[in-house]
N, C-alpha and C positions, 0 to 999 in steps of 0.2 A: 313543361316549360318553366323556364326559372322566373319565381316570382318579380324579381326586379324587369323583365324582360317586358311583362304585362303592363300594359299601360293603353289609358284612352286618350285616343290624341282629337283634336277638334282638326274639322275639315281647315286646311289652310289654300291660298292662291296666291299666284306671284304675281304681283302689283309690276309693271314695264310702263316707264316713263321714257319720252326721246324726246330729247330738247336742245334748245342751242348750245354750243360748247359755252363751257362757264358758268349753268344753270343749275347744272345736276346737283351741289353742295346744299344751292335751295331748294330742292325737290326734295333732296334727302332730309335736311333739318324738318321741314314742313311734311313731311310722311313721318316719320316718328313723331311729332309733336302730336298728330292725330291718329297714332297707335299702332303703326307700320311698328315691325317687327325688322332688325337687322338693316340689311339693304347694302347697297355697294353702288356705285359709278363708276363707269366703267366709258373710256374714249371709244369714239365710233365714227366711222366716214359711210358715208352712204354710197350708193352704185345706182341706185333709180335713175330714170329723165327726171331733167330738171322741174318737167310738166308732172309728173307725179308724186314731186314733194309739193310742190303749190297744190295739189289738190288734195294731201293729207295734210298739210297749212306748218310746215315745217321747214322750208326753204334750204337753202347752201345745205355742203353736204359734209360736215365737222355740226357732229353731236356729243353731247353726253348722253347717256344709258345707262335710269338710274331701275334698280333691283333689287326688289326687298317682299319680304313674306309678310300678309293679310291673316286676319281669320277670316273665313268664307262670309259668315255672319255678319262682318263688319268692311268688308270688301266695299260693297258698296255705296257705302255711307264715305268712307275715307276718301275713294274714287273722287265723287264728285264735291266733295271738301275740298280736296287737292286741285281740282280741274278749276272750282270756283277762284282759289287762293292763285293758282298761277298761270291763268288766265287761257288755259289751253282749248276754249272757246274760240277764241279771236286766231286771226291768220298769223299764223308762223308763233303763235306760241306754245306749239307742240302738241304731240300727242299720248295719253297714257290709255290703258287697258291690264285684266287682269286675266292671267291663264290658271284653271284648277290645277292642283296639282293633286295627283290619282295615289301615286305611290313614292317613297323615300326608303332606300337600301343604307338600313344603317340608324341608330338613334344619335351617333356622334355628328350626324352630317344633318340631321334634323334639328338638332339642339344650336347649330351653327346657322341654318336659315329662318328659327327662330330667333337670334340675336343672344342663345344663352352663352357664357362659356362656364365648362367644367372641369374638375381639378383632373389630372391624372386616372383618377381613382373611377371616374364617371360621374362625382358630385357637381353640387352647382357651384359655384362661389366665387 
């Protein structure tokens, strides 16, 4: 295996925020500030009963869907940093969770949901 290929990667998990539309911008600023990695917002309409977004505390169904990569280690520290900050405690102000992720095909597409970019070449910079 070619030396550059080897590498130890730290366990990471995708941090999934669902919030009212128009939220996501502050989910995203406030998840990088406490060491989220990358992320994106992404528009979203929901399809649930009405009765099952009032009992995930998230109401109407125009969300933002924000997505951005943790290290596992710090997963959940951030979480509930984030939960405290934007109040996802309280009814209808959303819900977040994080999914591990297992495996990544590719160091290009890794280096992107970690938030790197690289030159052409496959440097950092």
């Amino acid at each position: 295996m070619k030396e550059e290929l080897k590498r130890t990667v730290k366990p990471i998990k995708l941090l999934i925020a669902v919030v009212s539309r128009g939220q996501g911008p502050k989910v995203s600023k406030e998840a990088r500030r406490l060491g989220a990695h990358g992320g994106m917002v992404m528009l979203g309409r929901g399809t649930a009963p009405t009765e099952m977004l009032e009992i995930l505390g998230i109401g109407g169904s125009e969300k933002d869907i924000f997505i951005c990569a943790v290290y596992a280690g710090e997963a959940h520290e951030i979480l509930t940093a984030l939960s405290d900050k934007m109040g996802f405690s309280k009814p209808g102000g959303g819900v977040a969770f994080t999914v591990p992720v297992q495996s990544i095909a590719g160091m290009t597409l890794f280096n992107m949901i970690m938030g790197e970019r690289l030159t052409e070449r496959g440097e950092k910079g």
